[in-house]
C-alpha positions in Angstrom: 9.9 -4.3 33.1 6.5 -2.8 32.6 3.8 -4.5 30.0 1.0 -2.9 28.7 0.5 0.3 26.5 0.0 3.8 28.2 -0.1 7.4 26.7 4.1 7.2 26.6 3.9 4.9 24.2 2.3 7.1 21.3 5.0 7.6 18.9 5.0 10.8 16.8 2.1 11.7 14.6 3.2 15.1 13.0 1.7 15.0 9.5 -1.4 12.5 10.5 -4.7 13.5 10.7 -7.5 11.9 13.3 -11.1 12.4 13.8 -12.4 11.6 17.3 -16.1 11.7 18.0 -17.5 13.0 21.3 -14.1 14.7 21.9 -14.9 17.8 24.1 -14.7 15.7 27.0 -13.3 12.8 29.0 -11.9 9.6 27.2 -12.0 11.8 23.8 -10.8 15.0 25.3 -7.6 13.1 26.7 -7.5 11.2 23.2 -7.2 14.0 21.8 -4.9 16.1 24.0 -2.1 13.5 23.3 -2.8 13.4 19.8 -2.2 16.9 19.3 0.8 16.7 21.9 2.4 14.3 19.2 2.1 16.6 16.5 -1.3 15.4 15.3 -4.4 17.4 13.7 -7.9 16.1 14.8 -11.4 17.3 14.2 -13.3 17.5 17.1 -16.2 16.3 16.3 -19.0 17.2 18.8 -22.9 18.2 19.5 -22.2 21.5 20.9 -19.5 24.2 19.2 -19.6 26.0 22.9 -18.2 23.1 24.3 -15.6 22.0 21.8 -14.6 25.7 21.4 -13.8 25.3 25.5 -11.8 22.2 24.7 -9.5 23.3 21.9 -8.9 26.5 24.4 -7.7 23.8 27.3 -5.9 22.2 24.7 -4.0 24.6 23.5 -3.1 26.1 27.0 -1.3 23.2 27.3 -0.4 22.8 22.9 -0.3 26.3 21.9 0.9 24.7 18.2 -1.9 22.3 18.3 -3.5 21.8 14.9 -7.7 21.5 15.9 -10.8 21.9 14.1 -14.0 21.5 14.7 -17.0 19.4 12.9 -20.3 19.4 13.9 -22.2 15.7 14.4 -24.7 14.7 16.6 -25.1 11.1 16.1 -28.6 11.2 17.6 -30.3 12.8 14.9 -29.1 11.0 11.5 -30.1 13.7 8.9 -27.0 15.8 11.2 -25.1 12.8 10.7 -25.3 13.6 6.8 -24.2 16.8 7.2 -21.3 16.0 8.9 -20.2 13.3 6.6 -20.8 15.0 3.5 -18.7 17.8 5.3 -15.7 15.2 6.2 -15.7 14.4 2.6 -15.0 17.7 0.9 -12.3 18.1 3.2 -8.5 16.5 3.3 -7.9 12.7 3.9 -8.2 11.6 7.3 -6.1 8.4 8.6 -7.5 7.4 11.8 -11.5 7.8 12.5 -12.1 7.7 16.3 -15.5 6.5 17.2 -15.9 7.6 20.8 -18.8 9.6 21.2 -22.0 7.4 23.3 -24.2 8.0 25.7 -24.7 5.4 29.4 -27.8 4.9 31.0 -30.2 8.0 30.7 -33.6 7.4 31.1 -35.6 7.1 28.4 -35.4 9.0 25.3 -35.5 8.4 21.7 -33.3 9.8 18.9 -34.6 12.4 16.0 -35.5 9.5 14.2 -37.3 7.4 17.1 -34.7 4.8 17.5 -34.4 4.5 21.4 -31.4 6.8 22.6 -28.5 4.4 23.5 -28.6 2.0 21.0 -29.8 4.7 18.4 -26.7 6.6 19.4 -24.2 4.3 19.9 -24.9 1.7 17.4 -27.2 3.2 14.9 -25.4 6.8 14.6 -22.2 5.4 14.8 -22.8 3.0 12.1 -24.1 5.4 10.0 -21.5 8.2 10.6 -18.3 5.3 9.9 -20.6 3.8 6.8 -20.9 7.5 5.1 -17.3 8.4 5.7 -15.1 5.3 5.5 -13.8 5.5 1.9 -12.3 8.5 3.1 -10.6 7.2 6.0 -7.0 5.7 5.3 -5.5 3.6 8.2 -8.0 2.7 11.1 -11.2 2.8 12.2 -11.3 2.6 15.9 -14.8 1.3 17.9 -15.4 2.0 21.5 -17.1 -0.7 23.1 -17.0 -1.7 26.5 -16.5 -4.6 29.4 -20.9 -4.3 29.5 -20.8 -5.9 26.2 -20.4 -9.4 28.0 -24.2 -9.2 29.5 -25.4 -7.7 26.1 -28.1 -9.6 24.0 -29.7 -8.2 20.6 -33.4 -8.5 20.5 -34.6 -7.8 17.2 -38.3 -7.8 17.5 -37.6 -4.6 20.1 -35.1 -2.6 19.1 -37.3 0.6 19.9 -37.4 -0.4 23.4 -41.3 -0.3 23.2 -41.9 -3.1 24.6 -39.6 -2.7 27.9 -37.2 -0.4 28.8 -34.1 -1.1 31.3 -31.3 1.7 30.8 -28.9 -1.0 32.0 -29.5 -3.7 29.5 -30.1 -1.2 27.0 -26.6 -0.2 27.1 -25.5 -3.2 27.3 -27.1 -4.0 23.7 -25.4 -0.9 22.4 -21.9 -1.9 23.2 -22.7 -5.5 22.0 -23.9 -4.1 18.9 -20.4 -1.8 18.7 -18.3 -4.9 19.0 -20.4 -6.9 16.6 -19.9 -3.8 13.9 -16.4 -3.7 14.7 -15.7 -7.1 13.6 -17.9 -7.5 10.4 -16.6 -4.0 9.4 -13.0 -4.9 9.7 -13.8 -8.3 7.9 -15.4 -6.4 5.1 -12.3 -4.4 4.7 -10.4 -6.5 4.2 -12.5 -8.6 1.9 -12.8 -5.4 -0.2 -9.1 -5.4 -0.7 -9.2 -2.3 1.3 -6.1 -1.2 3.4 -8.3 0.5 6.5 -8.3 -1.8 9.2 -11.1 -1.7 12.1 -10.0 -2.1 15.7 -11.9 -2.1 18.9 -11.3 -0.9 22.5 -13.3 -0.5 25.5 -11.8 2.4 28.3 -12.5 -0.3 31.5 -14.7 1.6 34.3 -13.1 5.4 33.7 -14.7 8.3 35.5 -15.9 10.6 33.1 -19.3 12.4 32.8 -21.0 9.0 31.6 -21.8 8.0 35.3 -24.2 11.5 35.3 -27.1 9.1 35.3 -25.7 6.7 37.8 -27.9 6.2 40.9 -27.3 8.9 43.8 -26.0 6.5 46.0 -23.6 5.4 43.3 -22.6 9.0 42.5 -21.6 10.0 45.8 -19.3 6.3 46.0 -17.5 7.2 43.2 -14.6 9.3 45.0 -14.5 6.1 47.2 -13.6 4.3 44.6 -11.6 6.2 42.3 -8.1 4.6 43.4 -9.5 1.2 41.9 -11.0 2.5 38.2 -9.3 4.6 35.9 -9.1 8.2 35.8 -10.1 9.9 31.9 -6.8 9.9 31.1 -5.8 6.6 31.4 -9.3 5.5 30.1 -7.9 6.7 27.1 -5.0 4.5 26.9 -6.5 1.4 24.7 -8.4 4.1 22.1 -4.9 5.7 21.4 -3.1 2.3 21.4 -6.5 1.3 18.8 -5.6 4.5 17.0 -1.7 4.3 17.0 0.0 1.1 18.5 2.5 0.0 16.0 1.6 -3.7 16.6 -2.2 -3.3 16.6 -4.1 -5.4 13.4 -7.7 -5.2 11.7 -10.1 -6.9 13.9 -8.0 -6.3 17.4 -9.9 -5.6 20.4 -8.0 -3.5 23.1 -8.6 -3.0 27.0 -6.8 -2.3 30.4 -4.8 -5.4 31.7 -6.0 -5.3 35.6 -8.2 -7.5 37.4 -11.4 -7.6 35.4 -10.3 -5.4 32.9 -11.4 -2.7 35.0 -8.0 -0.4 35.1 -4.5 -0.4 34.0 -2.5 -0.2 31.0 -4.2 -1.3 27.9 -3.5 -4.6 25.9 -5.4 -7.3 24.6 -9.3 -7.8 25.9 -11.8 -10.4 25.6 -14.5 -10.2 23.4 -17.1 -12.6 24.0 -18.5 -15.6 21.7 -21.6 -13.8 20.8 -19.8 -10.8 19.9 -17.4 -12.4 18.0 -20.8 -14.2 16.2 -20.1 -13.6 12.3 -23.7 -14.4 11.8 -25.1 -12.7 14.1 -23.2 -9.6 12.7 -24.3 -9.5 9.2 -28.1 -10.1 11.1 -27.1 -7.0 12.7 -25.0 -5.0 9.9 -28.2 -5.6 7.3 -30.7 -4.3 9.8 -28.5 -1.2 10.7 -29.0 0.0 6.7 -32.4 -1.2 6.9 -33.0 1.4 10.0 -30.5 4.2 9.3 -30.9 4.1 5.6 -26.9 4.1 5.0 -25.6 1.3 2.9 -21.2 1.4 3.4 -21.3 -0.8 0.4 -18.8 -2.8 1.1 
C-alpha cells in the first residue's frame, strides 16, 4: 500500500478558482497543468506575457477545455506588485492563492526598490503580493519554502546585503523568511476569525530552471543525478497537496517523504525551531511593512 500524496491524488476542482505565481514554468507550470486537468481555472500569474502565453498554449495541447488567464506581477518591483493586486481585486473570488514564483542563487542584484534580489523577491514581494490580496482569497494560501530554510538565519542589521553578499546564504534567508511568514500569517487568520488557512510546502531538490545559476561543474552533474531528485512534475506534488489535500490544516508544512526530504511523494516536513519562532516572526512580519510599505492588517 503506497503512502504519501502524488498528482493522483488531486480530487476534482471544476468550479474552483487558483492563482499560482511564477507559473510559466517548472514546479508552477506542472501545478498548474493538473489544476486545469481537474477542471480548475488559474491565473497565471507571471513577469513575462510571451512566456505565459507559451504556457497556456502547452497547456491546452494537452487541456483544450482548460480555463487560463493571465495576470501580470513581477514581484521584484513592488509598485508592479500593486498593479497586480489591485487587478486580482476587481476581478472574481479566488480560493486557493499559490505563492510559487522565487528566484535561487543569482549573483547579485537588487530589486526596483533596492532590496537585494532573493530575499526582496521571495520574501519581500511575496509578502506584499499575499498582504494586498488576501481578503480576497477564500480557502488557502499556500507558501513555497524549501529544505535550505534549515541553514537560514535573519540578519536584520543587513538585509540589503551591503555589508556581504553570499548567493547561497542569501537564499537560504529568503526561504527562512517564507516559512517564518507562513506561520505568523496562518496564526493571524485564524485569530482574525478568518476561514483562509495558510499552508507551507517546499518541492525537495526538483530540476527546474532555478539551478541556471548553479556552478558549471554542478550544471553538467545534474543529468547524473536526476534518478535521485525529483523531476518538475513531482516537485509539484506537496504545492498541490498544500493547495488541495483534503486533510491538509492552517499552519501545515508539506514535503517529499524520501531520504532527506530530497524526493518522493509529498507528506509532512520538518520545519525547524527557528522557523517555527513566533517571535521571531512578528520581528520579521513588522519589518516586512516597514520595508514594502504593505500593512495586511490583520
Amino acid at each position: 500500500m503506497r503512502s504519501g500524496f502524488t498528482a493522483d491524488d488531486v480530487g476534482t476542482q471544476t468550479g474552483r478558482s487558483f492563482l499560482v505565481t511564477g507559473a510559466n514554468a517548472g514546479i508552477g507550470f506542472e501545478t498548474v497543468r493538473v489544476l486545469t486537468a481537474r477542471g480548475a481555472h488559474v491565473i497565471l500569474a507571471c513577469r513575462d506575457a510571451d512566456r505565459a502565453e507559451a504556457a497556456m498554449n502547452r497547456i491546452r495541447a494537452d487541456v483544450p477545455a482548460a480555463e487560463l488567464s493571465f495576470q501580470p506581477l513581477d514581484l521584484a518591483d513592488l509598485d508592479q506588485v500593486r498593479d497586480a493586486a489591485k487587478a486580482v481585486l476587481a476581478g472574481p473570488r479566488i480560493d486557493v492563492l499559490v505563492n510559487n514564483a522565487g528566484i535561487m542563487i543569482p549573483p547579485k542584484t537588487l530589486t526596483r526598490q533596492g532590496f537585494e534580489s532573493q530575499f526582496g523577491v521571495n520574501h519581500l514581494g511575496t509578502f506584499a503580493f499575499t498582504g494586498l490580496v488576501h481578503p480576497h482569497i477564500d480557502d488557502r494560501i499556500v507558501i513555497t519554502s524549501s529544505i535550505a530554510h534549515k541553514g537560514g538565519e535573519i540578519d536584520f542589521s543587513d538585509l540589503s546585503a551591503s555589508r556581504s553578499y553570499h548567493n547561497w546564504q542569501r537564499y537560504q534567508t529568503s526561504k527562512l523568511a517564507n516559512l517564518l511568514h507562513m506561520f505568523e500569517l496562518d496564526r493571524r487568520l485564524s485569530a482574525a476569525g478568518r476561514a483562509t488557512q495558510a499552508i507551507g510546502c517546499h518541492p525537495g531538490v526538483a530540476l527546474t530552471e532555478l539551478t541556471r545559476h548553479l556552478p558549471l561543474p554542478l550544471r553538467s552533474m545534474t543529468p547524473l543525478a536526476a534518478p535521485f531528485f525529483n523531476s518538475a512534475a513531482q516537485g509539484a506534488w506537496p504545492t498541490l497537496q498544500a493547495a488541495t489535500g483534503v486533510n491538509v490544516q492552517g499552519g501545515d508544512y508539506l514535503g517529499p517523504q524520501g531520504l532527506g526530504e530530497i524526493s518522493g511523494r509529498s507528506g509532512p516536513a520538518r520545519a525547524t525551531r527557528t522557523a517555527r519562532d513566533p517571535k521571531l516572526a512578528r520581528e520579521l512580519w513588522v519589518r516586512s511593512v516597514e520595508l514594502t510599505g504593505v500593512d495586511p492588517g490583520i
